[in-house]
Structure formats: structure tokens, C-alpha cells
C-alpha positions as CSV (number, residue, x, y, z in Angstrom):
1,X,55.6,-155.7,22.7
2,X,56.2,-156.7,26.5
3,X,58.3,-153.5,26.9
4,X,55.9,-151.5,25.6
5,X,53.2,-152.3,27.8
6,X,55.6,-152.4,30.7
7,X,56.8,-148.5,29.7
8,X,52.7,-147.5,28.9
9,X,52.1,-148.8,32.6
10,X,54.6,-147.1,34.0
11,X,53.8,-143.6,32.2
12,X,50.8,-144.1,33.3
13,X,51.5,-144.7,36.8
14,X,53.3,-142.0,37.0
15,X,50.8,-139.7,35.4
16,X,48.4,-141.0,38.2
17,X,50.7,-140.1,40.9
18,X,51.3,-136.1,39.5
19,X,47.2,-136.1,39.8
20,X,47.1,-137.9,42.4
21,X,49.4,-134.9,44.5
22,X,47.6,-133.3,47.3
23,X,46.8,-129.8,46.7
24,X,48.6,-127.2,49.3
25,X,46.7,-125.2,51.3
26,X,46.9,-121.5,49.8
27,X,47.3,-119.6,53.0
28,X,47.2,-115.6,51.2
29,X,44.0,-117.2,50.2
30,X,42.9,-118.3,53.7
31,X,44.2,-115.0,55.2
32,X,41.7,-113.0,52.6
33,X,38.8,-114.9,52.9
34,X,39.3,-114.9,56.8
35,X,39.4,-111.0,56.2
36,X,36.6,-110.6,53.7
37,X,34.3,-113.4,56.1
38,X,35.4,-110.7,59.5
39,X,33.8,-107.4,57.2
40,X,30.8,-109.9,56.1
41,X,30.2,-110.6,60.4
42,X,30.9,-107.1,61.7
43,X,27.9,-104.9,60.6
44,X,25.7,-108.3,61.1
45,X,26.7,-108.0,64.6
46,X,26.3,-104.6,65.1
47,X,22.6,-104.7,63.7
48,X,22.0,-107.5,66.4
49,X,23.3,-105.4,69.3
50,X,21.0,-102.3,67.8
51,X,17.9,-104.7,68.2
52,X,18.7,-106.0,70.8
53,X,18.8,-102.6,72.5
54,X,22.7,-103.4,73.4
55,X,25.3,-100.5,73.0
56,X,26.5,-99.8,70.0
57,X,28.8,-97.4,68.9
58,X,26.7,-96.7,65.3
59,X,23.4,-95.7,64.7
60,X,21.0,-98.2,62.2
61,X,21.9,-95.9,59.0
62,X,25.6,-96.5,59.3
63,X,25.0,-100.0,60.2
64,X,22.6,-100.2,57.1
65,X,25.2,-98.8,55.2
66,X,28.3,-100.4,56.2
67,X,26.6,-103.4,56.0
68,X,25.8,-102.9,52.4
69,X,29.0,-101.5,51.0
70,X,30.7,-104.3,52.8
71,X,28.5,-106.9,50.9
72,X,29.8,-105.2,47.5
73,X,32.9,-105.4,47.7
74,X,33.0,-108.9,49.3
75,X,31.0,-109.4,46.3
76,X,33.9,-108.4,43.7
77,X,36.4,-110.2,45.9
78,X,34.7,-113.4,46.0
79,X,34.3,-113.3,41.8
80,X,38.1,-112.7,41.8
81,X,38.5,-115.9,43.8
82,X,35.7,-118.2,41.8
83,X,37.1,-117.1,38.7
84,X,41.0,-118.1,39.7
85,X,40.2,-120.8,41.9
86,X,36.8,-122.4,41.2
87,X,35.1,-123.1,44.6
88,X,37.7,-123.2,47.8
89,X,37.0,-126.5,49.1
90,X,38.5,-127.6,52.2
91,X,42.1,-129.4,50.3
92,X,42.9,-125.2,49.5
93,X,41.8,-123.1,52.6
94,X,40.3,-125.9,55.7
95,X,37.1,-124.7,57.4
96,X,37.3,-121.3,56.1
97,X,35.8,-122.7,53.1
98,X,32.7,-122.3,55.4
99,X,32.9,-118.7,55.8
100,X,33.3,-118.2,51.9
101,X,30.0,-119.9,51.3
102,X,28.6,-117.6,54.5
103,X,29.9,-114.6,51.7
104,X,28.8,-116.3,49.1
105,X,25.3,-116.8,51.0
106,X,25.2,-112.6,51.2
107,X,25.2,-112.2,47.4
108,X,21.9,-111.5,46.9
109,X,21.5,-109.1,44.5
110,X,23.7,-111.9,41.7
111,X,21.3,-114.8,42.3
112,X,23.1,-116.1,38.8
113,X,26.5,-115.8,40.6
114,X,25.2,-118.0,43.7
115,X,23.4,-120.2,41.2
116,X,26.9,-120.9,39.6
117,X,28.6,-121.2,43.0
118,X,26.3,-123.5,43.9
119,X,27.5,-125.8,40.7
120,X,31.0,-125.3,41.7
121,X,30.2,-126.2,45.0
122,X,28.3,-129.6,44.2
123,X,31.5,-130.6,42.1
124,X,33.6,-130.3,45.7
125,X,31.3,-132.1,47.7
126,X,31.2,-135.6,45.4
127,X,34.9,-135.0,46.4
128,X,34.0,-134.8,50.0
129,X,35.7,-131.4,50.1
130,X,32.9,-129.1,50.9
131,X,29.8,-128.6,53.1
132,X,26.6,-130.2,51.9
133,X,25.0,-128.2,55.0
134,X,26.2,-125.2,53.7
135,X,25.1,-126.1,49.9
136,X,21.6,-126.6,51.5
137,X,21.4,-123.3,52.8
138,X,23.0,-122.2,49.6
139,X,20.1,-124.3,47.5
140,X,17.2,-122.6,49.7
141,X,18.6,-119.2,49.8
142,X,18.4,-119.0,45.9
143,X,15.2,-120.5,45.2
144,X,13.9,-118.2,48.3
145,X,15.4,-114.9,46.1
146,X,13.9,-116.7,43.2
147,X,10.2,-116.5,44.8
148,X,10.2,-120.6,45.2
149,X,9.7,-123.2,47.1
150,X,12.7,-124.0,49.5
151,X,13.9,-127.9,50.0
152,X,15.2,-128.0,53.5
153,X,13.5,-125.1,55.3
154,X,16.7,-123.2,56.4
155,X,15.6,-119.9,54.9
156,X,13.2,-117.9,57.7
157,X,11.2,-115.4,58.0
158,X,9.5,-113.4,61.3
159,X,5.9,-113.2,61.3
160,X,4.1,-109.5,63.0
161,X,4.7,-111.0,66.4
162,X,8.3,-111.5,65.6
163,X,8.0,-115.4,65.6
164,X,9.8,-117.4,63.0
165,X,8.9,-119.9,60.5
166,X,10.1,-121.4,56.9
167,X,9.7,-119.7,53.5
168,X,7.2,-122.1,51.6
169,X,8.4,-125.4,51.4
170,X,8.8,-127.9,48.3
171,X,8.3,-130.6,50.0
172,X,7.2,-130.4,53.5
173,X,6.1,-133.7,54.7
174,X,9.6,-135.0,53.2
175,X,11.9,-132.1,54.7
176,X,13.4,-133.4,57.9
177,X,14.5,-136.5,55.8
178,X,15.7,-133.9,52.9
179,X,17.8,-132.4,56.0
180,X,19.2,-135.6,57.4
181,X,20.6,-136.2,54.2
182,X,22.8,-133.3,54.0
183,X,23.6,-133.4,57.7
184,X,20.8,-131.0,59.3
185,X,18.4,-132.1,62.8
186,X,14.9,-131.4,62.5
187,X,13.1,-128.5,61.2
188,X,11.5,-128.2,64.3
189,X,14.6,-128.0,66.2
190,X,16.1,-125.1,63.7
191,X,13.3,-122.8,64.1
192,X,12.9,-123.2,67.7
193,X,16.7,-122.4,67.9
194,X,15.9,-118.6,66.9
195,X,14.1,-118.1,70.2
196,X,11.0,-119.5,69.9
């Protein structure tokens, strides 16, 4: 009886160690995500230049619509990656996890597609191996494209004048303490960081 107990211990020591192995960074994966999260910024910046009167070497119809086809195909690429890998926390690809969720943040025309993103990604950070800023902007930017009431204010929008302020908020007397939470400064603070 001693020796099995003694051999069930060790099987299962051993067990936990195989689980227990880290997981290798994936760096094809990094490289692509690095390449899709370039095509995500590139027509973002060029819009920027165009309003802010800098040169540009495209007009606002070729920004328009590089900016869109690029969104669509980052689109299918980041499926391909959810469905093989789940969400890439930090253990597979480092920081560029941050600039899949900045992809994942563009998908607005398949709010069910962020909504399940957004599940993946809460798994990742009880495991402390993904942003929990990132997963607020995430939260807010779905329930903005769901025509409801944001939790930590970092979805904006511009007023006539051109000044910025929050989408509705769930819970605004609570919000700044929603945002410390997940590692944001005050509300106050974000908004006057657009320029106002």
C-alpha cells in the first residue's frame, strides 16, 4: 500500500511539473502580430497628419479606405490567431499582446467577436498574463458599439467645438475608483490628455 501511494505521489508530481512548464514565446506569432498591429497604426496616422493639416502623401479617401480594408483583413488574421491560440497573453508573444488587443479594439463591425475576446482575455488576466487596462478599454468599447453605458470612461467622443468628453457612463460618481482598479488615473486626467 506504502508503494502505491509513494508511486501515485510521484506520478503526480510529475504530472504537475509537465503543466507546470513555461510556455515558449511563439516568435512567427510575435513577428505577425507586430506586422498586422504596424497596418492597424499606419492609416491612423496618416488621418492625424490630414487633420492636423501636416503633409501627407494621401488624400482623406485613400486614407478612408486603406484604413478600412486594413481593418478587414486584420480582422480575419486576428480570428486565425484566437481560434489556434486563444487570447496571446504575455507567456506567448511579451508586450505585443498589447497591440493585439489595440486590433482587437478596431473590430467593430464583430462586436460578438470582441465580446468573446474579451472572455478570453479575462481568463489571461486571473493569470496575470494580460492587461486589465487594455480589457477596460476593451469592456467600454463594446458596450459603447452596444449603445450602453461605459464603466471606466475610456471611450470619447468630440462635441461641435471639438472638445472631448466620455460616452454615458454606468457609474459616474464610482468611475475613477472603477479605473484605479484596473490600473487607470483619473478620468479627469484622460480627457484632458486629448488637448483639452
Amino acid at each position: 500500500m506504502k508503494a502505491f501511494i509513494t508511486i501515485t505521489f510521484l506520478c503526480t508530481l510529475l504530472n504537475l511539473n509537465l503543466c507546470a512548464q513555461p510556455i515558449k514565446p511563439d516568435s512567427a506569432l510575435i513577428k505577425e502580430i507586430g506586422n498586422m498591429f504596424k497596418d492597424d497604426q499606419f492609416w491612423r496616422k496618416e488621418y492625424i497628419k490630414v487633420n492636423k493639416k501636416e503633409k501627407s502623401d494621401y488624400d482623406q479617401e485613400t486614407i478612408e479606405k486603406g484604413w478600412k480594408t486594413s481593418d478587414s483583413i486584420n480582422e480575419l488574421k486576428a480570428k486565425v490567431i484566437i481560434n489556434k491560440y486563444g487570447y496571446p497573453g504575455y507567456d506567448l508573444v511579451g508586450e505585443i499582446s498589447d497591440d493585439f488587443w489595440a486590433i482587437i479594439q478596431h473590430c467593430d463591425d464583430d462586436v460578438p467577436f470582441q465580446e468573446h475576446v474579451l472572455s478570453l482575455m479575462k481568463i489571461q488576466i486571473a493569470k496575470s498574463n494580460a492587461s486589465k487596462e487594455k480589457y477596460a478599454y476593451l469592456a467600454d468599447r463594446i458596450l459603447v458599439n452596444k449603445n450602453q453605458k461605459q464603466i471606466y470612461g475610456t471611450q470619447l467622443q468630440r462635441d461641435k467645438t471639438g472638445k472631448f468628453y466620455p460616452f454615458p457612463l454606468k457609474y459616474p460618481k464610482e468611475v475613477n475608483k472603477l479605473r484605479k482598479k484596473v490600473g487607470l488615473g483619473p478620468l479627469e486626467e484622460y480627457v484632458k490628455s486629448f488637448g483639452l
